[in-house]
TIZAFI-887013 format. One record per residue (C-alpha): x, y, z; residue number from 0. Coordinates in nm, 2 decimals. Example, Ala and Ser with C-alpha at 12.3 -4.5 7.8 and 13.67 -1.06 7.14 Angstrom:
% TIZAFI-887013
px,py,pz,i
1.23,-0.45,0.78,0
1.37,-0.11,0.71,1
This chain:
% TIZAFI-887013
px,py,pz,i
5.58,0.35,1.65,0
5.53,0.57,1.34,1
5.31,0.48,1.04,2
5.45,0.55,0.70,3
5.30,0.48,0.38,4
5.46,0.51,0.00,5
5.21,0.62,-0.22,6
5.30,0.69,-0.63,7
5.20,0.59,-0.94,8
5.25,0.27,-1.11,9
5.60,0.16,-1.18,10
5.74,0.44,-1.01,11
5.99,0.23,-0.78,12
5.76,0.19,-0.44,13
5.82,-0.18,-0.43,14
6.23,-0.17,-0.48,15
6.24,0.09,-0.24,16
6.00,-0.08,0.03,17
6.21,-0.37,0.04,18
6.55,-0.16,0.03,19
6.43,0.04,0.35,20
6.23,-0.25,0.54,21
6.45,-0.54,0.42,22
6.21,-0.76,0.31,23
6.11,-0.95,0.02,24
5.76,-0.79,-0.22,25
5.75,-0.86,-0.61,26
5.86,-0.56,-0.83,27
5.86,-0.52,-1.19,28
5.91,-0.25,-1.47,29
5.59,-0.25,-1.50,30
5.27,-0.14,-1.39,31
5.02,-0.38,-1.21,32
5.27,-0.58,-1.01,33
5.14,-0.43,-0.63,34
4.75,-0.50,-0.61,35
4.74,-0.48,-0.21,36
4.88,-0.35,0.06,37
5.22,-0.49,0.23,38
5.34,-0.43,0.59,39
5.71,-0.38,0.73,40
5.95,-0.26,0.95,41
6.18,0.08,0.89,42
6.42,0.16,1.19,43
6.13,0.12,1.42,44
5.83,0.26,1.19,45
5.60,0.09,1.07,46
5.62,0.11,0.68,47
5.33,0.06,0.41,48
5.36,0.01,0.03,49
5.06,0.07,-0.10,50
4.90,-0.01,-0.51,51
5.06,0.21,-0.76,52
4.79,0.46,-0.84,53
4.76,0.78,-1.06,54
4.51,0.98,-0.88,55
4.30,0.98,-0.56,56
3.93,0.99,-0.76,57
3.74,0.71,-0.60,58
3.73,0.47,-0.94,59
3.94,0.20,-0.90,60
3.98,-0.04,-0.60,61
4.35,0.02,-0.56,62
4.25,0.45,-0.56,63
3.98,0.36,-0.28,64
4.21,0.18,-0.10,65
4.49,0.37,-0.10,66
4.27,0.70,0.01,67
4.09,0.48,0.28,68
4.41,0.38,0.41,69
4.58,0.76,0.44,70
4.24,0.94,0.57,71
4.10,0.62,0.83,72
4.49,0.51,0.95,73
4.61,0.89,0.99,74
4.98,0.83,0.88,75
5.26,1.05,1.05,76
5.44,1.05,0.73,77
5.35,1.00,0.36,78
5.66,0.97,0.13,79
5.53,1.07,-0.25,80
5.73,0.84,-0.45,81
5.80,1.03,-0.79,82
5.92,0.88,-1.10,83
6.23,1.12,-1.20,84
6.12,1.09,-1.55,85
5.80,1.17,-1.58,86
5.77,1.45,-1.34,87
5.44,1.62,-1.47,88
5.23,1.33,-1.46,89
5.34,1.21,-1.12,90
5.33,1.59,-0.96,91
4.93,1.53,-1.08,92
4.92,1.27,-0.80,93
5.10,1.51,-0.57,94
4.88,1.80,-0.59,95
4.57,1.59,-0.46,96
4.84,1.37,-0.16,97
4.91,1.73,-0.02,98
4.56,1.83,0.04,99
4.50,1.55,0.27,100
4.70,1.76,0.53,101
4.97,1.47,0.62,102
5.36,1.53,0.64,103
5.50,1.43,0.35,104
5.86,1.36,0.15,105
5.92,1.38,-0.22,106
6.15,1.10,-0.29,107
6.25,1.20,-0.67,108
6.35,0.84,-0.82,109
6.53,0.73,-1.14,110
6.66,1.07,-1.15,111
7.00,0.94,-1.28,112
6.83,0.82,-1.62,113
6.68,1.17,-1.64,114
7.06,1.33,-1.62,115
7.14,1.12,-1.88,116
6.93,1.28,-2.14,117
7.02,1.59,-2.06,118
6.78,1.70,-1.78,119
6.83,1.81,-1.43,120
6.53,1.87,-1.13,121
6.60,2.15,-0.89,122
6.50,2.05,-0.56,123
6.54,2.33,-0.40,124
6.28,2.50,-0.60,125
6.05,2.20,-0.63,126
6.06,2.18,-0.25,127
5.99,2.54,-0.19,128
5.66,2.50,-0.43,129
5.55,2.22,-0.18,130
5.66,2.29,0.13,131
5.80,1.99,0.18,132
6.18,1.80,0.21,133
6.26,1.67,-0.11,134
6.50,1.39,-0.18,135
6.68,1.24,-0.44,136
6.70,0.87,-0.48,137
6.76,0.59,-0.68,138
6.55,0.26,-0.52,139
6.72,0.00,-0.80,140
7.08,0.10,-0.69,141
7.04,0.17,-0.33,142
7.16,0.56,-0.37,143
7.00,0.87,-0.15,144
6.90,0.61,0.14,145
7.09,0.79,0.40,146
6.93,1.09,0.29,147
6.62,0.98,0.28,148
6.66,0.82,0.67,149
6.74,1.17,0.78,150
6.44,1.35,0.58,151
6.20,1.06,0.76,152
6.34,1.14,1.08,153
6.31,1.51,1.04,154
5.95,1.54,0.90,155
5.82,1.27,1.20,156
5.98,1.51,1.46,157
5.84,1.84,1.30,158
5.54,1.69,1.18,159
5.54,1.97,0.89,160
5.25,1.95,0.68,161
5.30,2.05,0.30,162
5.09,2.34,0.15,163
4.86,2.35,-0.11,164
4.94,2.50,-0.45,165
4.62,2.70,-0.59,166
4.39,2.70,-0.84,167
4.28,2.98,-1.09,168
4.10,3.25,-0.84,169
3.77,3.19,-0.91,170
3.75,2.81,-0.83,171
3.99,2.91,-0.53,172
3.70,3.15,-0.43,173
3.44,2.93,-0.43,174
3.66,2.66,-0.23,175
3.72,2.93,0.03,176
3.34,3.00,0.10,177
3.29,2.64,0.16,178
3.55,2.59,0.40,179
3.42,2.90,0.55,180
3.08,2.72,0.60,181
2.96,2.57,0.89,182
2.89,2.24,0.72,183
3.23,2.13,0.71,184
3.26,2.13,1.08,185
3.02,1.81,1.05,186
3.33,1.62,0.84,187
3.51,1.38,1.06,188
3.82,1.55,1.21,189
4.08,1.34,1.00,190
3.94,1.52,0.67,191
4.10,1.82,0.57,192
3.88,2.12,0.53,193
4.04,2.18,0.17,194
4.01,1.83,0.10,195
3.65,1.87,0.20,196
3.50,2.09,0.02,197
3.64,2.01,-0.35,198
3.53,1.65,-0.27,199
3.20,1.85,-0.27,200
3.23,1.98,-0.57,201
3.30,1.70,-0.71,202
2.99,1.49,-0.55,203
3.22,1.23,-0.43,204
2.99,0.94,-0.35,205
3.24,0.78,-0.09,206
3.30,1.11,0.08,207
2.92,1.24,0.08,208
2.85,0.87,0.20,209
3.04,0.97,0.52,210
2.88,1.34,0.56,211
2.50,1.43,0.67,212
2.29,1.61,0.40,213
2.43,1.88,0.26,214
2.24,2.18,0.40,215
1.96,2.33,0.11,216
2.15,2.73,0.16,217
2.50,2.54,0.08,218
2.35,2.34,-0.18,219
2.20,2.67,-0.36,220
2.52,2.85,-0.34,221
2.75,2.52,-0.45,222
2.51,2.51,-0.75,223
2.46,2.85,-0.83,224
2.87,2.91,-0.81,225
2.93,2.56,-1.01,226
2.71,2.67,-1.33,227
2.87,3.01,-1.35,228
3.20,2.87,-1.30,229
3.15,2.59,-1.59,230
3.06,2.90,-1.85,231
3.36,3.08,-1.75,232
3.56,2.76,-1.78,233
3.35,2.58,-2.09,234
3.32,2.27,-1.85,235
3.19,2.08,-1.60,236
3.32,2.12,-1.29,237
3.48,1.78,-1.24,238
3.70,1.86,-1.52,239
3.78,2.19,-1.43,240
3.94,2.07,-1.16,241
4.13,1.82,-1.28,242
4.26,2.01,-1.54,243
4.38,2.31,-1.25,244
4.53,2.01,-1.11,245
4.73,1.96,-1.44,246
4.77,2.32,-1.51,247
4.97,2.36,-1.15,248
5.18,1.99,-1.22,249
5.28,2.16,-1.58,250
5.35,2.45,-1.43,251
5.57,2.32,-1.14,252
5.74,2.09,-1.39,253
5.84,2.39,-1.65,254
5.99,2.58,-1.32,255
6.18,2.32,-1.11,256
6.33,2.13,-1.44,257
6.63,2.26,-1.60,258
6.69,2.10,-1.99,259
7.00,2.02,-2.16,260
7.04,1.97,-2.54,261
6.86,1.64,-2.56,262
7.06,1.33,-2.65,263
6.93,1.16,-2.98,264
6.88,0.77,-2.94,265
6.75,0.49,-3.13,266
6.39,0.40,-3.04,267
6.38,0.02,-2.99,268
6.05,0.04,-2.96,269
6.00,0.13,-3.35,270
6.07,-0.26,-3.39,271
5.93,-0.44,-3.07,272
5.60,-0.25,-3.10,273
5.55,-0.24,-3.49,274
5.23,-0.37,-3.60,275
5.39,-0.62,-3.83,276
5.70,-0.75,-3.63,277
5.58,-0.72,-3.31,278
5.42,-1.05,-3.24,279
5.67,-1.27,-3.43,280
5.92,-1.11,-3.23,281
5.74,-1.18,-2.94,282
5.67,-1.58,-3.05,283
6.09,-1.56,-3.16,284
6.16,-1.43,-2.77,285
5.97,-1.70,-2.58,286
6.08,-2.00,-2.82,287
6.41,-1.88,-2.73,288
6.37,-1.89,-2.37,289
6.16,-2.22,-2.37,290
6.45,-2.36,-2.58,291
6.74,-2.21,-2.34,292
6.54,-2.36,-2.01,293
6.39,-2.70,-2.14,294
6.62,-2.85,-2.45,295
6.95,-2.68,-2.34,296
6.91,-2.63,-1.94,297
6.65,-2.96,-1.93,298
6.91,-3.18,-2.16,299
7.25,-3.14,-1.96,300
7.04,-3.13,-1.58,301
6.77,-3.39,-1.65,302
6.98,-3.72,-1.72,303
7.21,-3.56,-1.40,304
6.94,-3.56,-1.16,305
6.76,-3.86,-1.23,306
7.11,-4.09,-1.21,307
7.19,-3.95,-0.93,308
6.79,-4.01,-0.76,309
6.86,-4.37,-0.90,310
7.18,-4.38,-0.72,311
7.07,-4.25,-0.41,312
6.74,-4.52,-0.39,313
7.00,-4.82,-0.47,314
7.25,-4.68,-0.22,315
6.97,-4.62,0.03,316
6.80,-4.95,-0.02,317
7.08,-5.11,0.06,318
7.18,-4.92,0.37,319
6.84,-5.00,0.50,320
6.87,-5.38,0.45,321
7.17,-5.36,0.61,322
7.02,-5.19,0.94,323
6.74,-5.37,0.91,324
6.47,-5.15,0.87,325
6.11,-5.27,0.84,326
6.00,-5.23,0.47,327
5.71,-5.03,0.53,328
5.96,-4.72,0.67,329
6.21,-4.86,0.40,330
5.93,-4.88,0.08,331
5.77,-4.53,0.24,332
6.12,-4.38,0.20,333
6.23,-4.50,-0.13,334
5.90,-4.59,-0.30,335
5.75,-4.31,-0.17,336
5.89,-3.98,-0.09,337
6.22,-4.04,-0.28,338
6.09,-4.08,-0.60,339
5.75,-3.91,-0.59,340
5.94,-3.55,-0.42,341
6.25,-3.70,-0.62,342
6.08,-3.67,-0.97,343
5.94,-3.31,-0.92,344
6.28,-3.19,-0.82,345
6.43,-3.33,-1.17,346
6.28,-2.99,-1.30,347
6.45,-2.74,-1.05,348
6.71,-2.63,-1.29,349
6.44,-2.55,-1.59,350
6.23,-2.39,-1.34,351
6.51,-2.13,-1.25,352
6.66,-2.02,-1.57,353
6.32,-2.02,-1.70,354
6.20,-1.78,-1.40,355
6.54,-1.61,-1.41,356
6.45,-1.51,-1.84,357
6.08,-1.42,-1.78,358
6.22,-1.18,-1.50,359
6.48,-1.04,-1.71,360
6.22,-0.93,-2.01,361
6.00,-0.81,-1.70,362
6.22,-0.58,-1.53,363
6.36,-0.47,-1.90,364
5.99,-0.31,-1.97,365
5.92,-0.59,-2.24,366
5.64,-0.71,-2.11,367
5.47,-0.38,-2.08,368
5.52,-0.32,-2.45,369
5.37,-0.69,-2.46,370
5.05,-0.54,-2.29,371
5.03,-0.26,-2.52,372
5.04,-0.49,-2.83,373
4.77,-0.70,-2.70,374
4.55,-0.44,-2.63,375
4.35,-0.41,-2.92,376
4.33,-0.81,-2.93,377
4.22,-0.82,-2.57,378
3.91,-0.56,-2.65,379
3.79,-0.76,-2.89,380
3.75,-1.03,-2.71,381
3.60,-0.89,-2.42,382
3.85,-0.83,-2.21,383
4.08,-0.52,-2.09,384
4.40,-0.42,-2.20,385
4.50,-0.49,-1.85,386
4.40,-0.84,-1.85,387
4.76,-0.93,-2.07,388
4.89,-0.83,-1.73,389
4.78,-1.16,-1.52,390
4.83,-1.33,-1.86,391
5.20,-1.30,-1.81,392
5.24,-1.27,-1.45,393
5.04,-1.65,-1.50,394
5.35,-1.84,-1.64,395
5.52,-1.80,-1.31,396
5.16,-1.86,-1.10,397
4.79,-1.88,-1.12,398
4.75,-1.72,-0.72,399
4.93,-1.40,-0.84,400
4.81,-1.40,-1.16,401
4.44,-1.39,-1.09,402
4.50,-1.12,-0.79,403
4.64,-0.85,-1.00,404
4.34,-0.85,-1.24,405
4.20,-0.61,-0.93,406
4.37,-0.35,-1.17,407
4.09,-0.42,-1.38,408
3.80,-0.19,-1.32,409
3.52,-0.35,-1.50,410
3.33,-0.63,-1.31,411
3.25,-0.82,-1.65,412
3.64,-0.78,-1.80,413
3.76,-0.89,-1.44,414
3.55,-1.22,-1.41,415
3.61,-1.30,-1.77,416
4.03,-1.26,-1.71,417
4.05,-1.42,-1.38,418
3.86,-1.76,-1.56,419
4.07,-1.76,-1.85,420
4.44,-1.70,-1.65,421
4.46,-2.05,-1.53,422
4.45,-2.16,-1.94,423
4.85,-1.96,-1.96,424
5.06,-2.27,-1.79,425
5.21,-2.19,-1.44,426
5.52,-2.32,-1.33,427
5.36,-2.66,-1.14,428
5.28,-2.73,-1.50,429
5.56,-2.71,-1.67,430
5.71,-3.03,-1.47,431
5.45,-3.25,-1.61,432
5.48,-3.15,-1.96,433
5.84,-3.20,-1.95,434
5.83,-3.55,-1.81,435
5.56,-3.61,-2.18,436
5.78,-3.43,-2.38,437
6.09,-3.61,-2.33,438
5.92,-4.00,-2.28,439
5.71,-3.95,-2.62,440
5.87,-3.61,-2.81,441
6.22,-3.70,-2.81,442
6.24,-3.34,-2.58,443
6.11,-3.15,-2.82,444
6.15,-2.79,-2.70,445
5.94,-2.61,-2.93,446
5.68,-2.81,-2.81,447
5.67,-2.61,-2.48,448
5.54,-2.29,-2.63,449
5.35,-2.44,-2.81,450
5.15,-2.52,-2.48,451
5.15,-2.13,-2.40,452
4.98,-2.08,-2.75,453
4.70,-2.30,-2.72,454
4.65,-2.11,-2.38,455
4.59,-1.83,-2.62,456
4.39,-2.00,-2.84,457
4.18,-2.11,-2.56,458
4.18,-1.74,-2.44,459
4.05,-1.66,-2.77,460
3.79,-1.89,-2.81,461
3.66,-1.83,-2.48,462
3.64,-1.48,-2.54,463
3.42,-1.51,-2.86,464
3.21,-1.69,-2.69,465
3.16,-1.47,-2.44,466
3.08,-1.19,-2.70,467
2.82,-1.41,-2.86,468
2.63,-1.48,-2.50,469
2.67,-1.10,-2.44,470
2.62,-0.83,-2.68,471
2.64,-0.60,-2.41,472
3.02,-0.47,-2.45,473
3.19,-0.25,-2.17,474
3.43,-0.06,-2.33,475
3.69,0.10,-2.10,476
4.02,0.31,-2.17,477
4.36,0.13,-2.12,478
4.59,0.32,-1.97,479
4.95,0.21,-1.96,480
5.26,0.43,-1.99,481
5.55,0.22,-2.12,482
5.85,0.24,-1.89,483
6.19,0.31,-2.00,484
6.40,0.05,-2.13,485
6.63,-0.04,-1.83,486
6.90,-0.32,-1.76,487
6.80,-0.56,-1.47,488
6.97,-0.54,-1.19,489
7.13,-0.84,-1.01,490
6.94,-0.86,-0.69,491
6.61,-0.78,-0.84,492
6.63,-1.10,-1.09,493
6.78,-1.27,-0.84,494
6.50,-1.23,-0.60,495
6.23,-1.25,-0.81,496
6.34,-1.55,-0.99,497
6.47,-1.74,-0.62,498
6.08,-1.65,-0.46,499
5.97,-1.81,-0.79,500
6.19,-2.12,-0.74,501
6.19,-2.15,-0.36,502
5.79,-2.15,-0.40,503
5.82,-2.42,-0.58,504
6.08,-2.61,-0.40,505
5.88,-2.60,-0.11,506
5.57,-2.68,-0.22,507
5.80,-3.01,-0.37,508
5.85,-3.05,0.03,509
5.58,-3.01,0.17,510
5.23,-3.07,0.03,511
5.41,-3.29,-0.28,512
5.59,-3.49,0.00,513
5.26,-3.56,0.20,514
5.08,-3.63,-0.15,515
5.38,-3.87,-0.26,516
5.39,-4.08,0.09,517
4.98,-4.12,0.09,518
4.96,-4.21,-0.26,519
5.28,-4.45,-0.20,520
5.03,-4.57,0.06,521
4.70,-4.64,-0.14,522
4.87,-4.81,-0.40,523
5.12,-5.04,-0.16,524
4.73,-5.14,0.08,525
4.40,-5.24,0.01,526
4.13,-5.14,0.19,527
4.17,-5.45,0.44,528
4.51,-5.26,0.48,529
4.71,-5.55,0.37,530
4.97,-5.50,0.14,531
4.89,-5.60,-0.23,532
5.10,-5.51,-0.59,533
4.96,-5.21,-0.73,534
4.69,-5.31,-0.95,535
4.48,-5.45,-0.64,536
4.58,-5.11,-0.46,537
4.30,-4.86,-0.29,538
4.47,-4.65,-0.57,539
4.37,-4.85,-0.83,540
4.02,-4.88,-0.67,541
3.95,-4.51,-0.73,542
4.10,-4.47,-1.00,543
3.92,-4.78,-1.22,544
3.57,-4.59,-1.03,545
3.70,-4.24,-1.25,546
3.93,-4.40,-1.55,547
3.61,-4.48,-1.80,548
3.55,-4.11,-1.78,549
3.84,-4.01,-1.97,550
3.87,-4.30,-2.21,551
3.71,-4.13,-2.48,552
4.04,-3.90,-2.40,553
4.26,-4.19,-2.46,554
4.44,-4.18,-2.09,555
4.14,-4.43,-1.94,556
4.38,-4.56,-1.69,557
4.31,-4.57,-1.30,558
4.70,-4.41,-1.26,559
4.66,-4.14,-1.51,560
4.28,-4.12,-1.33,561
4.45,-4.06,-0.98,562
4.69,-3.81,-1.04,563
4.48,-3.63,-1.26,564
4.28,-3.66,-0.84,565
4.59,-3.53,-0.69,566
4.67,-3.28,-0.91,567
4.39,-3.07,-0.76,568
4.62,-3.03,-0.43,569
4.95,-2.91,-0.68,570
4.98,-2.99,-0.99,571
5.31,-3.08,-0.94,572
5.17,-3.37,-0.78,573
5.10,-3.52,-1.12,574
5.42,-3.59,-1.20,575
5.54,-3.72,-0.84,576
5.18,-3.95,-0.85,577
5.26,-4.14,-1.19,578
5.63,-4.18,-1.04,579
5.51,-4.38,-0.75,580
5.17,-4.53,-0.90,581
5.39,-4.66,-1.18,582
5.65,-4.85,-0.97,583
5.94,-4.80,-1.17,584
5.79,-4.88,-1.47,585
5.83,-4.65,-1.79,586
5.53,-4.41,-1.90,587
5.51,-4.52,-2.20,588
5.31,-4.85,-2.09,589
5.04,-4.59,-1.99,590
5.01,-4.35,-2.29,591
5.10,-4.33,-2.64,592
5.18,-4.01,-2.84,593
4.85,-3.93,-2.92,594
4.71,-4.00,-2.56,595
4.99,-3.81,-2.39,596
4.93,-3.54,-2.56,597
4.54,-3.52,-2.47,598
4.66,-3.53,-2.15,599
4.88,-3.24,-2.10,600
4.61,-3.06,-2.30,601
4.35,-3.19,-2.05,602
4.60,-3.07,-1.75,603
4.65,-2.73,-1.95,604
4.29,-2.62,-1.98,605
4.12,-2.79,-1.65,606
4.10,-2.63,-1.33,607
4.37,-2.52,-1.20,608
4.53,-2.63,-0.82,609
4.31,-2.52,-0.48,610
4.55,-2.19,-0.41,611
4.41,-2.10,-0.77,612
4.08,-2.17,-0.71,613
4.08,-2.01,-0.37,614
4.20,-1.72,-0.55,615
3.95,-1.72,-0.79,616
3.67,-1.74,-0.60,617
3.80,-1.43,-0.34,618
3.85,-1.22,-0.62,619
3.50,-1.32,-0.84,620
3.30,-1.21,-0.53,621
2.97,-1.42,-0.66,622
2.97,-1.81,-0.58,623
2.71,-1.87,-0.90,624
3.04,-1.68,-1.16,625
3.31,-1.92,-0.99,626
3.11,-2.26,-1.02,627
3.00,-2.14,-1.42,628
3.41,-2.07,-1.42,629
3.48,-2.37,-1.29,630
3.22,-2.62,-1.51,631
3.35,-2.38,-1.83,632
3.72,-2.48,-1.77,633
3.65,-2.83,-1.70,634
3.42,-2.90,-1.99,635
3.64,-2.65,-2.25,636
3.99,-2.92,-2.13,637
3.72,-3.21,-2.17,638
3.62,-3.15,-2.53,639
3.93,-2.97,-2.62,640
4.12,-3.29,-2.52,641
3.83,-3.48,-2.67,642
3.88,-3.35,-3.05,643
4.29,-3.32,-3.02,644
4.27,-3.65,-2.96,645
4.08,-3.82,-3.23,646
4.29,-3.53,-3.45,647
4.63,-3.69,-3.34,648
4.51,-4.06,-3.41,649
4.42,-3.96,-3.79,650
4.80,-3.85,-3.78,651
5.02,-4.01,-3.55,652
C-alpha cells in the first residue's frame, strides 16, 4: 500500500478532493481554517492523507510543523501539490519548498475553470517542464480531471520520478552547493534531502538543527563568512533572501506558464459586503434573515406538526400497551420517558437543518471569510487574532469543532483567550432550548434568536477588555487571510455539510439524550427506597431542591430547572428533553415567567458548555491551571450576567 498526502494552501480544494477520491465524508469550506489535523483514507488501494492547509513549510505554525513532520518522518511515495488555479504565484511559493524534499510529486491545478473565465489560461505543458513533474488539471467541486488524475497517480507511484529544483540567483546557489558538498550533511538522517539540508542551515532551523549534531566550527566559519557577504550583496538577511528567491522563481514561473486574455470587467460585490460602514448591518440583516427563515417560518409550520403527531403517538401507544398488558414501568419508561424526553428534542430537527443548510450556503459562498476580515480589527483590540472570528463561526454549528480550529492561531495567549470565549457563540444543542422559551413565553419571537448570538458577542467583548486590563502585555500578530472567490455552492457540498451537522445531532437525540431521558424518567418516577412516588417526592426532586437555592437569586430556583441545568453538562440538548419528562406533562410556564426564562437561556448561553466541549478545551489549552480559570470565568460571567438581566427584566416586564 502506497502513502499519498495532499499538501496546499488554505482553501485551495484539498478537502473536496480528498473525499471525491477516497469517498468519504471531511468538512470543507470556502474558506481557510476548516482542516486543523490530519485525516486518513482509502484511494484505489493507497493510502490517502489530507493534511492542514498551509502556505509555506517554515517551522511557525503547528499545522506547518506538522505537515513537514509528516512528509520527512512518513516518507510518502507520492505528494500531490494541490494548487489553487487562481492564484498561481502564491501557491507555486509553497511548491518551490514541497519539491526540495526530494518526494514524487503531481500538480493538480484546481478551479482552473474560474480562471478561463476571466480571461486566463495555464500552460501545463510548460509549467510541468519547469518542475519536472505531471501536471493535471482538475476541478475537486465538480468532480472534473479525476480520471486524469488516477492515471497521473498511478504513473508517478510506478516511476517514482522525483521533481527538480528550480534555482536561486548564483551566488546563494553557490553557497548551497559547498554545503551539500560538505561532509556534514552526511550526519543528516537519510530521509532529508541534501538540498533541503543545507538551506535549513542557512536558515538556523531550530527543528531541523534539533535533529543534527553540532555543526562543525570550519562549516560554521565558512556558513557565516559566506552569509554576511551575501546579505550586503542582497541588502538582507539571509532568511529573507531566500524567501524572497523563493518568490522571485514562483513570479517568474507564473509570468511564463500563464497565458492572459483581455480581462473581463465585473462588479466587485465586495465594495458593499466589506465597506466599513455597511458591512456589519449587512451582516446583522443576513443572520436575522436566516434565524427568521429556520425558527419563525421553518419552526412555525414544523413545530405544532411534530409535537401533535408525538401526542398522537403516546395516546396511541398508551393504549396499545394497556391492551397487551404491559407492566407500567416498561410502559411509563417508554412513554414518560424516552418518547417525550428524545420526542421533545426531535421537535427541532427541521430548524436545525435549514438553519445548518443557510450557514453552509454563506460558508461555501466565501461570506464568512469576508466576515473574518471585517472582524479583524475588532478582534485585535480585544486581544484576540483575526483568526479567532474563525471558531466564532464554525461555533454556531458546534463548540468541539469550534475550539479545535483555533490551532490556526499561532499565539499561545490569543489561542487560550478564543478557545474560552467560543462556547459563549450558541451551538446547535442550544438552539433547541431557546426555541422551546421562545415560543412558551415570546409568542416565537424570531428576532429574539439572534439576539442570543449578539450577547455571545457582547460577552466576547467584555471578556476581552478584561483580559486587556489584567494584561498589558499585548501580542500583536499579522492576520493573514486571502478572501476567496465568490462561488455558488454546490449541491452535494451543502448537502453534506449541513446532513453531518443534522445527523450529529440526531444521534446524539438517540443515544446519550435517550439514556439521559430514561434515567431522569427514572429519578423522578423512585425515591431512594426505589418505590415509586409523584414527582415532587422523586430522587430528582431530592437533588435538585439540594442545588435550586443557588439559582434563586436568578429567578429559576426550582429543583426541575436545577436538574437539567445537571444534565445539560452531558448535551445540552438534554435540557429540553429533562424539563419534558421532569414536568410530567405540565406546561413550562408553571416553572418560569418571562423574566426568569429569560435568565435562564442567558444562564445556559454563557455557562460551560457540554463535556465534548470541555474535553476539547482542555486538549487544546495544554495547561490544567488555564482550563479550570476558563472554566470558573464562564461559570461566574453566566452567573452574574444572568444575575443583573434578571433584576433588569423585572423593572420592565
Amino acid at each position: 500500500m502506497a502513502k499519498i498526502c495532499l499538501v496546499g494552501n488554505p482553501n485551495c480544494g484539498k478537502s473536496t478532493l480528498f473525499n471525491n477520491v477516497t469517498n468519504t465524508i471531511a468538512h470543507v469550506g470556502n474558506w481557510a481554517g476548516v482542516t486543523v489535523e490530519e485525516k486518513y483514507g482509502d484511494w484505489n488501494g493507497n493510502q490517502t492523507l489530507d493534511l492542514p492547509g498551509i502556505y509555506s513549510l517554515s517551522p511557525y505554525s503547528p499545522e506547518e510543523k506538522l505537515t513537514r513532520r509528516f512528509i520527512l518522518d512518513s516518507e510518502p511515495d507520492l505528494i500531490i501539490d494541490v494548487i489553487d488555479a487562481t492564484n498561481l504565484e502564491r501557491s507555486l511559493y509553497l511548491t518551490t519548498q514541497l519539491v526540495e524534499l526530494g518526494r514524487p510529486m503531481i500538480l493538480a491545478l484546481n478551479m482552473g475553470d474560474l480562471l478561463e473565465k476571466e480571461g486566463i489560461k495555464i500552460d501545463t505543458e510548460q509549467l510541468s517542464k519547469m518542475f519536472h513533474s505531471r501536471v493535471v488539471n482538475i476541478s475537486a467541486s465538480k468532480g472534473l480531471g479525476f480520471d486524469e488524475l488516477n492515471k497521473a497517480v498511478e504513473k508517478s507511484l510506478a516511476d517514482k520520478k522525483v521533481p527538480s529544483c528550480p534555482l536561486f540567483a548564483p551566488p546563494l546557489e553557490l553557497l548551497i552547493t559547498e554545503i551539500i558538498a560538505d561532509d556534514f550533511m552526511h550526519e543528516a538522517p537519510k530521509a532529508y534531502p541534501r538540498r533541503w539540508c543545507a538551506i535549513k542551515l542557512l536558515e538556523a532551523d531550530e527543528l531541523f538543527l534539533a535533529n543534527m549534531p553540532p555543526v562543525p566550527e570550519k562549516l560554521a566559519e565558512v556558513i557565516k563568512c559566506r552569509t554576511e557577504k551575501l546579505e550586503k550583496v542582497f541588502n538582507d538577511d539571509i532568511d529573507a533572501i531566500i524567501i524572497d528567491q523563493r518568490y522571485h522563481v514562483a513570479e517568474d514561473i507564473t509570468k511564463i506558464c500563464e497565458v492572459k486574455k483581455d480581462p473581463v470587467k465585473k462588479f466587485k460585490l465586495d465594495n458593499i459586503v466589506t465597506n466599513k460602514f455597511l458591512a456589519i448591518p449587512i451582516f446583522v440583516l443576513v443572520m436575522a434573515f436566516v434565524f427568521y427563515i429556520s425558527i419563525s417560518v421553518v419552526g412555525g409550520v414544523t413545530t405544532p406538526l411534530i409535537e401533535s403527531s408525538i401526542a398522537t403517538i403516546r395516546e396511541s401507544l398508551h393504549s396499545l400497551l394497556n391492551n397487551l398488558g404491559v407492566i407500567s414501568f416498561l410502559s411509563n419508561m417508554l412513554i414518560d420517558g424516552i418518547i417525550s424526553g428524545v420526542g421533545a428534542v426531535l421537535t427541532f430537527v427541521p430548524q436545525l437543518f435549514v438553519l445548518f443548510a443557510l450557514l453552509s450556503f454563506l460558508e461555501d459562498c466565501g461570506y464568512m471569510s469576508r466576515i473574518a476580515f471585517i472582524m479583524d480589527r475588532a478582534m485585535r483590540s480585544l486581544g484576540l487574532s483575526g483568526k479567532s472570528i474563525i471558531p466564532l463561526v464554525i461555533g454556531t454549528g458546534c463548540s468541539v469543532p469550534a475550539i479545535m480550529s483555533t490551532r490556526t492561531i499561532e499565539h499561545p495567549k490569543m489561542r487560550r483567550l478564543t478557545i474560552m470565549v467560543t462556547p459563549f457563540i450558541p451551538c446547535g444543542a442550544k438552539l433547541p432550548i431557546f426555541a422551546m422559551i421562545i415560543g412558551a413565553f415570546f409568542n416565537n419571537a424570531w428576532f429574539l434568536a439572534p439576539i442570543m448570538y449578539f450577547i455571545g458577542i457582547i460577552a466576547i467583548t467584555i471578556t476581552g477588555i478584561v483580559s486587556q486590563l489584567l494584561d498589558r502585555h499585548k501580542e500583536d500578530n499579522a492576520f493573514i487571510l486571502e478572501l476567496p472567490r465568490y462561488q455558488i455552492p454546490t449541491l452535494k457540498n451543502t448537502w453534506i455539510q449541513t446532513w453531518e451537522r443534522t445527523k450529529g445531532f440526531i444521534v446524539k437525540a438517540g443515544t446519550t439524550i435517550l439514556l439521559a431521558s430514561i434515567l431522569i424518567w427514572f429519578l423522578n418516577s423512585y425515591n431512594f427506597l426505589l418505590q415509586e412516588v409523584s414527582p415532587t417526592s422523586s430522587m430528582l426532586a431530592s437533588i435538585g431542591r439540594v442545588i435550586a437555592p443557588l439559582f434563586r437569586p436568578l429567578g429559576f430556583g426550582t429543583w426541575q430547572a436545577s436538574v437539567a441545568l445537571l444534565t445539560g453538562i452531558a448535551a445540552k440538548e438534554s435540557i429540553v428533553s429533562t424539563l419534558t419528562v421532569a414536568l410530567q406533562g405540565q406546561p413550562i410556564t408553571t416553572l418560569f415567567t418571562q423574566a426568569s426564562s429569560f435568565s435562564f437561556i442567558m444562564f445556559i448561553l454563557l455557562a460551560s458548555p457540554c463535556v465534548a466541549a470541555l474535553s476539547a478545551m482542555a486538549t487544546e489549552m495544554r495547561d490544567r491551571k488555564a482550563f479550570w480559570a476558563a472554566v470558573a470565568y464562564q461559570t461566574g460571567f453566566a452567573y452574574v450576567s444572568s444575575l443583573i438581566v434578571y433584576r433588569i427584566l423585572l423593572g420592565v416586564l
